[in-house]
N, C-alpha and C positions, 0 to 999 in steps of 0.2 A: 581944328584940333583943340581939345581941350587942355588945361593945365592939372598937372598930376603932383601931387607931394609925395614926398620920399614913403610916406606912409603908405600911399594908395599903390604905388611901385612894392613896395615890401609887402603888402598885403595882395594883390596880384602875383606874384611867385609863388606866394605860400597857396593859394589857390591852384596853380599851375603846378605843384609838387603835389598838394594830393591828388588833382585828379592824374598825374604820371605811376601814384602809388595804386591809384585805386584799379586802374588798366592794368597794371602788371600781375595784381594777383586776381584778377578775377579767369574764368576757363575759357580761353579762345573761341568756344565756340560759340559762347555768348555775347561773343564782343562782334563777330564779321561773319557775314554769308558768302560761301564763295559756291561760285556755279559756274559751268561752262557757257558760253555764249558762240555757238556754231557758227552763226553766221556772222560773227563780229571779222569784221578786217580792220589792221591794221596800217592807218594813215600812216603819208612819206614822211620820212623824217624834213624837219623843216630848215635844218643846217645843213652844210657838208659834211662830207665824210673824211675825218681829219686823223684818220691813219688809226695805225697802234699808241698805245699810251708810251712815250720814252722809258718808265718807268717800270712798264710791264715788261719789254725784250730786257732791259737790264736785272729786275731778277731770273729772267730764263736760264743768264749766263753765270750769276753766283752760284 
């Protein structure tokens, strides 16, 4: 890994904000292609299956 000064950090952000500004106003359509893919399947999930979130049945009940 290289060594970075506060400057290369602070000019690295400011790169990172504008290209966040530049995606935000440009028109979606030019930004992604989306398509369907028929015969795509969907691999197993690789974890278990760890229920409801606790957080989701508790707002059910507010």
């Amino acid at each position: 890994m290289g060594k970075f000064t506060p400057q290369d950090i602070d000019l690295f952000q400011e790169l990172q904000w504008a290209y966040a500004k530049r995606m935000v106003n440009r028109p979606l359509k030019e930004s992604f292609i989306v398509r369907e893919i028929k015969e795509f399947k969907w691999p197993e999930p690789v974890c278990k299956d760890m229920g409801k979130r606790k957080t989701m049945i508790i707002k059910m009940y507010l």
